[in-house]
N, C-alpha and C positions, 0 to 999 in steps of 0.2 A: 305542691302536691300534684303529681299525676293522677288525671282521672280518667275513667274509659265511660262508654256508653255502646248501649244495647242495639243490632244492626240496625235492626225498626229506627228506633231512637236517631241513628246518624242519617237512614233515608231520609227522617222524616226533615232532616236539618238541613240536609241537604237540598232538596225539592225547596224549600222555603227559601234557603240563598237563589238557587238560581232563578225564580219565580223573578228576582229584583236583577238579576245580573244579564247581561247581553251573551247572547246563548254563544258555547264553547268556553266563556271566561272560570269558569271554576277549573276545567281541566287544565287550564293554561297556567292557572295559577300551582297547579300540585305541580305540573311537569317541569315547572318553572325549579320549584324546590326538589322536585327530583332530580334532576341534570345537576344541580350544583351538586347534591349530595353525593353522585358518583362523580361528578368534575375531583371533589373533595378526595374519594378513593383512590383515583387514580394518578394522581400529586403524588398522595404518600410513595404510589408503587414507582413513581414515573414521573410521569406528565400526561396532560391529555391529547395535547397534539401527535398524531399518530399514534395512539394506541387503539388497539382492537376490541371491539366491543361487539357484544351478542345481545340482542332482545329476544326473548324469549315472549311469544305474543297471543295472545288469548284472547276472546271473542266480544269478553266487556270493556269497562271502562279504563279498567287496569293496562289492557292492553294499548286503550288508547293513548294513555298517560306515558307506558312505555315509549310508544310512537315518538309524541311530542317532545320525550326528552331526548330519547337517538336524535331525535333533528335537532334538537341544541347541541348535543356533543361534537354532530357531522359538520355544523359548522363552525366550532371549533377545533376545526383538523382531525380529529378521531375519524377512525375507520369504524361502521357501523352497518351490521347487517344483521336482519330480521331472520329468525324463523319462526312461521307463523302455525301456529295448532290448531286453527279452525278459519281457514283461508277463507272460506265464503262468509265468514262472518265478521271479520276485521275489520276494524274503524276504519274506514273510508279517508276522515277527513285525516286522522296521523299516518295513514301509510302516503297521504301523497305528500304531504310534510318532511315523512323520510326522505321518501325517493328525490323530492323536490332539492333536500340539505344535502344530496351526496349516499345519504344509506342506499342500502340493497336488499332484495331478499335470498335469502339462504335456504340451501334443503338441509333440514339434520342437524346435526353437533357437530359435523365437521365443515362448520360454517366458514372458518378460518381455515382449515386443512391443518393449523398447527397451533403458535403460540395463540392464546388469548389474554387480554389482560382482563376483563370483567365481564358477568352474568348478570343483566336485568330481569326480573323475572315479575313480568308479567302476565300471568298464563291465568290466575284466577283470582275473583274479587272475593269482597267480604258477602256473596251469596253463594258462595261456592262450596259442596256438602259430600261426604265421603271420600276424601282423597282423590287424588289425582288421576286420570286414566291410566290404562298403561301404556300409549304410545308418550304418552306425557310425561309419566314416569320414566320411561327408557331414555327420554331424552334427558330430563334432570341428571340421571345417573351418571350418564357418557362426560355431560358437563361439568359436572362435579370430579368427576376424574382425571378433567386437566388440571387441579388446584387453583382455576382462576377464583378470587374474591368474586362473592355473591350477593345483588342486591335486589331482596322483595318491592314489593311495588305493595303499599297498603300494609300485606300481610302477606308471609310465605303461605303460595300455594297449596291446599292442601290443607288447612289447618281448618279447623272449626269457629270461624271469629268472634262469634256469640259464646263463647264456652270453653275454650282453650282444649280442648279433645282434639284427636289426632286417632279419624278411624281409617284408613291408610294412608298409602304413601303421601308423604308430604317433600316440600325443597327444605332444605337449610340454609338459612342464610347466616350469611357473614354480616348483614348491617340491613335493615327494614324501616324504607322509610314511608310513615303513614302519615295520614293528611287529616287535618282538622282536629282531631282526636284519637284517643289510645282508642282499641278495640279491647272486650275481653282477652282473646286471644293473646291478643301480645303480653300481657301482665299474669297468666295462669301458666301454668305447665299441663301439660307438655307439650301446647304447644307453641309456648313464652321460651320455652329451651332453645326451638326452631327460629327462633328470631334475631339472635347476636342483639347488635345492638341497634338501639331506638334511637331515630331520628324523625322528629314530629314537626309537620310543617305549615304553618298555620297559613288557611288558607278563607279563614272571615268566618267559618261555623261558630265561633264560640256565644255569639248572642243568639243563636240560633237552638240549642243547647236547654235542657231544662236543668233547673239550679243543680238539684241531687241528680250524681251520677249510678251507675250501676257499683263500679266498683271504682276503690281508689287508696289509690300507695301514699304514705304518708312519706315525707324529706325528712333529713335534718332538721329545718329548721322548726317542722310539723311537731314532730316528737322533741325537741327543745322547749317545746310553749306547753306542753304537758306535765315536762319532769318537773316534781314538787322540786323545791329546796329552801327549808328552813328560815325560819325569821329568828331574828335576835331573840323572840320572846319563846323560840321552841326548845323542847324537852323533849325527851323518849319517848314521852307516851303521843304527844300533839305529833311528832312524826310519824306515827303509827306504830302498831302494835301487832305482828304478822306468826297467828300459830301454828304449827309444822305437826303434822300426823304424818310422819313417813317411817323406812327400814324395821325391817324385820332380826329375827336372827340369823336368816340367809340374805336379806341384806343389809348391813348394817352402814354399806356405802350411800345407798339412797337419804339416809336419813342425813348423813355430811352435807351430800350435794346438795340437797333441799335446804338447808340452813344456807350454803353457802351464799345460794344465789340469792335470797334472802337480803343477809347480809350486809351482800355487795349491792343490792338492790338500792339499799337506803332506809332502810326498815330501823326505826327507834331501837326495836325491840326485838327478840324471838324468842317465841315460847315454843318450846319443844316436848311433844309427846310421844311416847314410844318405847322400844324396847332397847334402842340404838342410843339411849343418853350418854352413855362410856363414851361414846365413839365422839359425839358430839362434843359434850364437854371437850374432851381430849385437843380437837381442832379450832375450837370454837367459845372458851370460855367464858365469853361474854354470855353466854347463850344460858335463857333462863327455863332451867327442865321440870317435868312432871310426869309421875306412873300414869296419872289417867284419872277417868275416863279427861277427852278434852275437856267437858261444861265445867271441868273442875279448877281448871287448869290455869284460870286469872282470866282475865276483860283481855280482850285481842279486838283489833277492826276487823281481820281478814282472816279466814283459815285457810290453809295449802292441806290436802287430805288425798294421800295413794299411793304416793313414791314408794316402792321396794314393799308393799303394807303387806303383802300375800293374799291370798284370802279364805284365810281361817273364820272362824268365829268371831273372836277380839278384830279382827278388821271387819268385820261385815257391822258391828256394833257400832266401832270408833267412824265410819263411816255412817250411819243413823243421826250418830250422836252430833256429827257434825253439819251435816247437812239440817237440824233442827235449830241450830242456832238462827238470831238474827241477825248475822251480819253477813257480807260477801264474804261468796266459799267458793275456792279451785278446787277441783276435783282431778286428777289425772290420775295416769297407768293406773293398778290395782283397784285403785277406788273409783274406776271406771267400769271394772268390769262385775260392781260390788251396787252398783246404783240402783236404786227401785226409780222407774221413771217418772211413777205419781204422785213422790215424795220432792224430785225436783219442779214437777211443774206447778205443786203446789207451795213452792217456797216465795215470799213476800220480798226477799233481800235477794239480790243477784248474787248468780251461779256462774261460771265458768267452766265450760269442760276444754279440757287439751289433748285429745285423741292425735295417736298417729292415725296412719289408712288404716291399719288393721286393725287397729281398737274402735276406729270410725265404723269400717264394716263390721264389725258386733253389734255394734249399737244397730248400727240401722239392717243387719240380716239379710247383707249382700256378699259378695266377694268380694273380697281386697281389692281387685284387678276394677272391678267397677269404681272403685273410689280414686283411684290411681290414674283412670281414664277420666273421669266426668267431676273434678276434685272440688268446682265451683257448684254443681248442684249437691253433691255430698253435704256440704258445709249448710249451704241452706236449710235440706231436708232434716241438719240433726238441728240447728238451732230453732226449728218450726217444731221439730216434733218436742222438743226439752224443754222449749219457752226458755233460752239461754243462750247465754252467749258461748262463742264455740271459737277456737283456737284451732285449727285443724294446722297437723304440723307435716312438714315436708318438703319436695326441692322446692315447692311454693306451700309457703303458709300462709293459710287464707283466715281470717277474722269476721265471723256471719253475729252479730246482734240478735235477738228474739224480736226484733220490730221489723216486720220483711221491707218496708218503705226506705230500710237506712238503707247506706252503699256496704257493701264487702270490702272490707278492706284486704290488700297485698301486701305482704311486706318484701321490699328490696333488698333486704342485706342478707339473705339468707346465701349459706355456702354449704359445699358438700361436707366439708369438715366438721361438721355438725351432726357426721351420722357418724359417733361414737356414745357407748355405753355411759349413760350416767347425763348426757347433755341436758332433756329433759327436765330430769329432775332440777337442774338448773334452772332452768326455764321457769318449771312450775315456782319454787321459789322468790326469783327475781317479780314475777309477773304477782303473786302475792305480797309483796313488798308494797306494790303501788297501788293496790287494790286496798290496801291496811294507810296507803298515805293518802287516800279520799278522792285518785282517778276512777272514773266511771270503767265501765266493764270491758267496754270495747278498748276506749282510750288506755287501759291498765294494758289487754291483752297485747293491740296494737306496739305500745311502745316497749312493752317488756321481749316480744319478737325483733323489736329491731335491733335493741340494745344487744340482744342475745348473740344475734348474725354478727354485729362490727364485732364484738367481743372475742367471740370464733375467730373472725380475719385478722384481728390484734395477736392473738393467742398462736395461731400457727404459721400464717408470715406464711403459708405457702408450705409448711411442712407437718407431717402428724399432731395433733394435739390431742390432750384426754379432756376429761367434764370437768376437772378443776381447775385446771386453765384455764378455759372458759372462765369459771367463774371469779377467778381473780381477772381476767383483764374487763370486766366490768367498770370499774371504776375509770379506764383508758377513753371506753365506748363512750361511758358520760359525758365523758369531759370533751371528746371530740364534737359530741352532739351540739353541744351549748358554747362549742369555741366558738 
């Protein structure tokens, strides 16, 4: 499981290592893992002897770090030269470390005057707030337009690392390597997009560290030790029992998808309500249907309640009716925008909501664009205001519990292929599935978004796929999970 922690949180870990450590030895330790990690880069393009390197150098620790690793690379034959973005204020002890290995300092981005083979960038730490200046900026930019590979130092410049927000310019990196621990930032979009890829360097914080994290990504093997699976002595019903309120007569595909995922979930059973039975049966005959209302409808664990529902009257009701029951209820699209809030916060049995941003921003009576930017407080403020657990879907789906003390969970498998018509519905389904086979609310939503994501990458290989693909390569996902 990757986990991250709050800025506070890693100063505060930090200060307490070094408290025990001989002063310089934490830095020595990151730059240590730093310099391998672009040693590592510049293999793949090359080699490192002789190749051209740029530090990109900023006023804190980051920069120091930068320092110390240019001096590893300078004496491993790399050509290595600084440009520094706040020259009166640069670590003292790594610039003489440079200059001492061989490195240089440089004016500008045409450090090199030509070829480069890699970008360090260390221009700003994890206390660094509104994006990057603009000579800071001009210079990223020039950088990035030679296509040399790019390596953050902690966290790309620029980013917000308590909150994954990106209020201007920020760098993109090609590979970000952090120390001690994940940052929000790197795990959140949009500024987790800005990251490429994680490499984490352990550098002695982890006893340092309090147990619960702020946020954290569940693995494979996480979401493996979750998924129910059947004892010799199960039946349909002890597998669970997952009932479907979804499609209308304009949509009669939601109520499909919503079955399907279902389903492929692992669900014993599904009881289907609605007006989309035709459709259902049709694909789906295993599938056990009824008019209505739900309470009618047979003993279910879990209800799924919104997919394609509209919202007429008979959904504003089947919606009532559902959220009155006692057992865990998903609520998504239609039946999100159908919810009386003091009817959920007054429910005994856990809730789930699965907003996209925009269904997000209703609820909570912001702009889209606010949810889209601040995606990690979104998820909290609706799971505080809903007392529920909250699924918040997108290029990062985040998972907030109604107990503000748990961690937020991220899920990692998410792809863009996953922004077609009908996925959701899938989703809601599947994530009903395990909420009907007696996972908790988080742990249902958690592993029902991961399964969703491999499913998506099974399904399109890299090429267009629709929402029932998706939902058939579910059972692909599973089995991957728990090889």
């Amino acid at each position: 499981m990757r986990t991250a922690y709050s800025v506070d949180t890693v100063r505060a870990a930090e200060r307490a290592l070094m408290s025990r450590l001989p002063e310089g030895a934490l830095m020595q330790r990151a730059a240590a893992g730093l310099a391998a990690a672009c040693a590592d880069v510049l293999r793949r393009r090359g080699r490192v002897y002789g190749a051209r390197v740029v530090l990109l150098v900023g006023s804190g620790d980051n920069g120091g770090d930068a320092l110390y690793a240019g001096a590893r690379l300078a004496r491993r034959g790399a050509g290595v030269r600084a440009v520094l973005t706040a020259p009166d204020r640069v670590h003292k002890g790594g610039l003489a470390a440079l200059l001492g290995a061989g490195g240089r300092i440089a004016e500008g981005a045409d450090a090199w005057g030509g070829h480069i083979d890699l970008v360090v960038d260390g221009i700003t730490g994890i206390g660094g707030r509104g994006g990057l200046r603009p000579d800071a900026a001009e210079l990223v930019r020039a950088l990035a337009a030679t296509g040399a590979p790019l390596v953050a130092v902690d966290l790309p410049s620029g980013v917000e690392a308590g909150t994954g927000e990106v209020l201007g310019e920020a760098v993109r990196a090609d590979v970000t390597v952090t120390f001690g621990t994940y940052k929000p930032g790197l795990l959140v979009d949009p500024a987790a997009e800005r990251a490429g890829a994680l490499h984490l360097v352990d550098i002695g914080l982890g006893p340092e560290l309090p147990e619960v994290p702020e946020l954290e990504a569940l693995q494979y093997a996480d979401v493996a030790a979750l998924l129910p699976v059947p004892g010799a002595e199960s039946d349909k019903y002890r597998r669970g029992v997952v009932g479907v309120v979804a499609g209308s007569a304009r949509y009669p595909g939601a109520a499909v998808l919503a079955v399907s995922g279902a389903l492929r979930g692992g669900a014993g059973a599904v009881r289907y309500v609605g007006p989309g039975a035709e459709a259902v049966i049709a694909r789906h005959p295993e599938t056990l249907v009824h008019a209505g209302p739900p309470s009618k409808a047979g003993r279910v664990q879990a209800w799924v309640v919104g997919p394609g529902l509209g919202d007429g009257a008979e959904a504003a009701e089947a919606v009532r009716d559902v959220l009155a029951a006692d057992v865990a209820v998903l609520v998504d699209a239609d039946g999100l925008r159908l919810l009386d809030a003091g009817a959920v916060r007054a429910r005994t049995a856990p809730t789930v909501l699965t907003p996209h941003a925009g269904e997000a921003a209703a609820l909570l009576g912001v702009p889209r664009e606010e949810v889209e930017a601040g995606r990690l407080a979104a998820v909290r403020e609706l799971a505080a205001r809903y007392r529920a657990t909250v699924l918040l879907k997108g290029s990062t789906t985040l998972v907030a519990g109604d107990d503000p003390d748990t961690p937020v969970r991220v899920n990692p498998t998410g792809t863009s292929w996953l922004a077609t018509a009908g996925s959701g519905d899938v989703l809601s389904g599947l994530t009903g599935s395990l909420l009907a086979a007696g996972l908790a609310p988080c742990d249902a939503a958690s592993a029902g978004a991961h399964l969703h994501g491999l499913a998506a990458r099974h399904a399109s290989d890299g090429s267009p796929v629709a929402a029932q693909d998706v939902a058939e390569a579910i059972p692909v996902a599973w089995r991957d999970v728990r090889a």
